[in-house]
N, C-alpha and C positions, 0 to 999 in steps of 0.2 A: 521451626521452618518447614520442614516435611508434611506434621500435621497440616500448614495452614497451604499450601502447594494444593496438597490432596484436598481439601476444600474446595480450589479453586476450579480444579479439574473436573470437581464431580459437579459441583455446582453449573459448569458451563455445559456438561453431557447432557443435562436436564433440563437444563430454563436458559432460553435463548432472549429472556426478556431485556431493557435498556436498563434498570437496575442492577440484575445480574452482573452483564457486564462491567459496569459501574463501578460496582462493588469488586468487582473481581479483578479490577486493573485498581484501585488502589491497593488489596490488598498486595499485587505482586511490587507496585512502585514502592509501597511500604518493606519489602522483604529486599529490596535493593537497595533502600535506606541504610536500611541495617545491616547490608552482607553485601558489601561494594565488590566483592570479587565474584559472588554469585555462584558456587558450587553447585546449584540444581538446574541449570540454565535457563531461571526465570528472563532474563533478557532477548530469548529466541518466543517466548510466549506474549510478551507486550505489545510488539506491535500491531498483531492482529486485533485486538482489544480497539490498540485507537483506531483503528479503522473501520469496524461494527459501531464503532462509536462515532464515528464521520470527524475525527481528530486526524485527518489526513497530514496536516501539518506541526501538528508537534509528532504525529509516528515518524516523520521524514527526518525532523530534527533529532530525536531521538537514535534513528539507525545510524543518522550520519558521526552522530558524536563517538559511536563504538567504534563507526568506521574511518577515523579518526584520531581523536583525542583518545580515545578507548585501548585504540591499534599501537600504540606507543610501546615499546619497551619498555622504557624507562617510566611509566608511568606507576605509582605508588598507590596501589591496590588499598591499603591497611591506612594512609594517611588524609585522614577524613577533614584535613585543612586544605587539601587539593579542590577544585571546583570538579564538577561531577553532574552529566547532563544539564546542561548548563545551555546548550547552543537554543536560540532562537530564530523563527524568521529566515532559514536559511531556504535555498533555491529549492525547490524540490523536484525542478525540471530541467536541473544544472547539467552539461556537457561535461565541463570540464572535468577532471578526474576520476571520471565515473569507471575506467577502466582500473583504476587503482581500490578503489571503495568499495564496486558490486561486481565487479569481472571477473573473479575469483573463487577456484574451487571448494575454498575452505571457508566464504563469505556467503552460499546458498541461504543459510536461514535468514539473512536480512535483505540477499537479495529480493526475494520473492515478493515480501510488501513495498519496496522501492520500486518493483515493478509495478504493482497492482497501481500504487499511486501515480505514477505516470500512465498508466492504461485509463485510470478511470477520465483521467483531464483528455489523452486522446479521443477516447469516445465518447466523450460529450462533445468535445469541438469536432466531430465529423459530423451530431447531428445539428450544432449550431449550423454548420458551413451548410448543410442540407435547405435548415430554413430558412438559408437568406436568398434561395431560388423563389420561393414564395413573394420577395418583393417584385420579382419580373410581372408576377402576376398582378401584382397591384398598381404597379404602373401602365399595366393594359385595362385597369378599372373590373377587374372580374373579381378583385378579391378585395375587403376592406381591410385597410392596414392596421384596426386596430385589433382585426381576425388573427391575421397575422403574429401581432406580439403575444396573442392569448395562446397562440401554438407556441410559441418559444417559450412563454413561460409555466405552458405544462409539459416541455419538456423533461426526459430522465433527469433528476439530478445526482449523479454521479461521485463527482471530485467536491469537496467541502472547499477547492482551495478555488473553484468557481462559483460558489455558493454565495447568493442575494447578500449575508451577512458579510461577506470580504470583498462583492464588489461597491460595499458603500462604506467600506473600512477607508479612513486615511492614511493605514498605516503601508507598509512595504507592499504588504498583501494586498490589498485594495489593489496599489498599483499594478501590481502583476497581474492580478486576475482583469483589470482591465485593458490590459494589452492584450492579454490573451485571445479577448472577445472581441476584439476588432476585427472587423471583415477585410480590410487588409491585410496581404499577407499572411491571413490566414491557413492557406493552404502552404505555404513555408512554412507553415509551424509544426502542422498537421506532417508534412515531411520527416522534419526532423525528428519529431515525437515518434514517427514509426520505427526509424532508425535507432535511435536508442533502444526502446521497446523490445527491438528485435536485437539486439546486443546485450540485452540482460537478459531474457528468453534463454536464447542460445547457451549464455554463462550458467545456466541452472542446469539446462540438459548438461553440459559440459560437466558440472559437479556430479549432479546423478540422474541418470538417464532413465530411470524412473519414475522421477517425479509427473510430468506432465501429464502421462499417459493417465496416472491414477488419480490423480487431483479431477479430474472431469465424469469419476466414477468412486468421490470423494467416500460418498454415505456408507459405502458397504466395510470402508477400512476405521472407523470411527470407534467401531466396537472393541477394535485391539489392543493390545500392551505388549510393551514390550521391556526387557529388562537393561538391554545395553545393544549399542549399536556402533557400524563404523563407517565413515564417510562413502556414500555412494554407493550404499546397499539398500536392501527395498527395506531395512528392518529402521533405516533413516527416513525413507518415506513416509513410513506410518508419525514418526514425531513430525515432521515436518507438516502433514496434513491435518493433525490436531491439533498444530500451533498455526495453520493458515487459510484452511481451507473454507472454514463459515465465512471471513470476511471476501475470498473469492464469490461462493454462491450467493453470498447474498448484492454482487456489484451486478447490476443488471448487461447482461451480453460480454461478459468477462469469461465464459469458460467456453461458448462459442468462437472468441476468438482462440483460445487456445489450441480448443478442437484442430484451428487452422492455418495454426503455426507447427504446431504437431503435423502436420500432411506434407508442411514444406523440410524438414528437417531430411 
C-alpha cells in the first residue's frame, strides 16, 4: 500500500497529464477497496483527482458519503458486506446540513473541494448572468443573436455539473443543470451560492488559518514533506495543498477569488 501511495504521489509531482491523473485516482479508489479504513489518508487525496478530472459530481458524492454514512460511529470499518461509497446523484449545491458536513474544524480536508465545487458553478453563473445583458443588445438590432449564443458558448467552462453533457442528460442532473441556467431567478441563485461559499470559506479559515493565504502562492510549498502533522498548523497546510491545490489552479478565476475573500476576513 505505501509502495503504490508513493507511486502516486510521485507520479502527480511530474506529469500533470489526463492519463496520469487517471491512473492515479484508480489506483488510490483501488487502495480503498482494499483498506476501507484507509490508514494513509488516501480519502483526503481523491477528491482533488476528480476534479482535475471534471468529476465534479461523483467528487461531491464521494465527500458527502464520508460526511455522512462514513461519519457514523457505528459504522463497521472491517465489514466489507456493508455498502461503501455507494451515494449517487446527490445535490451538490445542497443548503441543507451543510453546517453539520463541511462547517467543521476537523472536516477541512473535504471541506475545501465541496467548496471549490460550488465556486466553480458560481462563477460560471455570474458570467452566464453577464451574457444575457448582451440580449438588450440584440433587441436594439446592434447585435446578432446568433453572435450572441457563440459568446455563451465559448464561455469558461468551469463546473462539469453545467457542462453541454448534463445539460442534455435526462437524468436528475440534466434537470438541475437546467434550472440552474435559467435567467430567471438567476441572480437568487447566484445569492445564495455566495452565501454558502462564504460559510465554507470562513469554515477552513476557522480550522487553519493558514490555509488560504498559501494556497494562492500554492507552487513554492509543493516541493515539501513532511513527516507528521496536527490540525491547524502550517505543517497541515502543506498536506492539504498537495492533496488540493492543482485542482484550485487549474479552475479558471478561483484563486482571484480567494485572494478576495482573504481581504474581507
Amino acid at each position: 500500500m505505501r509502495a503504490r501511495i508513493d507511486l502516486v504521489i510521485t507520479t502527480l509531482k511530474y506529469v500533470s497529464t489526463h492519463d496520469a491523473v487517471s491512473t492515479s485516482l484508480s489506483h488510490l479508489l483501488d487502495m480503498l477497496r482494499l483498506c476501507r479504513s484507509d490508514n494513509l489518508g488516501v480519502r483526503d487525496m481523491i477528491p482533488n483527482l476528480y476534479l482535475r478530472l471534471h468529476q465534479d459530481q461523483q467528487c461531491y458524492d464521494f465527500i458527502k458519503w464520508y460526511a455522512t454514512e462514513g461519519n457514523r460511529s457505528d459504522y463497521d470499518w472491517g465489514d466489507m458486506s456493508l455498502a461503501f461509497l455507494d451515494l449517487e446523484n446527490e445535490d451538490p449545491l445542497e443548503s441543507e446540513g451543510l453546517e453539520n458536513m463541511f462547517c467543521r474544524k476537523w472536516s477541512v480536508a473535504h471541506a475545501i473541494p465541496a467548496l471549490l465545487i460550488q465556486l466553480r458553478v458560481l462563477l460560471d453563473l455570474k458570467d452566464f448572468l453577464a451574457s444575457f445583458a448582451l440580449y438588450d443588445i440584440v433587441e436594439k438590432e446592434k447585435l446578432n443573436f446568433d453572435t450572441v449564443r457563440t459568446i455563451q458558448d465559448s464561455l469558461p467552462n468551469r463546473s462539469s455539473i453545467l457542462s453541454s453533457s448534463s445539460l442534455s442528460s435526462s437524468s436528475a442532473n440534466g434537470t438541475r443543470a437546467q434550472e440552474l441556467l435559467k435567467q430567471e431567478g438567476m441572480e437568487d441563485r447566484i445569492k445564495e451560492l455566495e452565501k454558502q461559499t462564504d460559510k465554507i470559506f470562513r469554515s477552513v479559515h476557522g480550522g487553519n488559518k493558514y490555509f488560504w493565504k498559501a494556497l494562492v502562492q500554492w507552487e513554492q510549498y509543493m516541493d515539501m514533506g513532511i513527516e507528521s502533522y496536527s490540525h491547524g498548523t502550517m505543517e497541515e497546510v502543506i498536506v492539504l495543498l498537495l492533496n488540493n491545490a492543482r485542482s484550485w489552479a487549474e479552475t479558471l478565476g478561483s484563486l482571484d477569488w480567494v485572494k478576495e475573500k482573504f481581504e474581507e476576513l
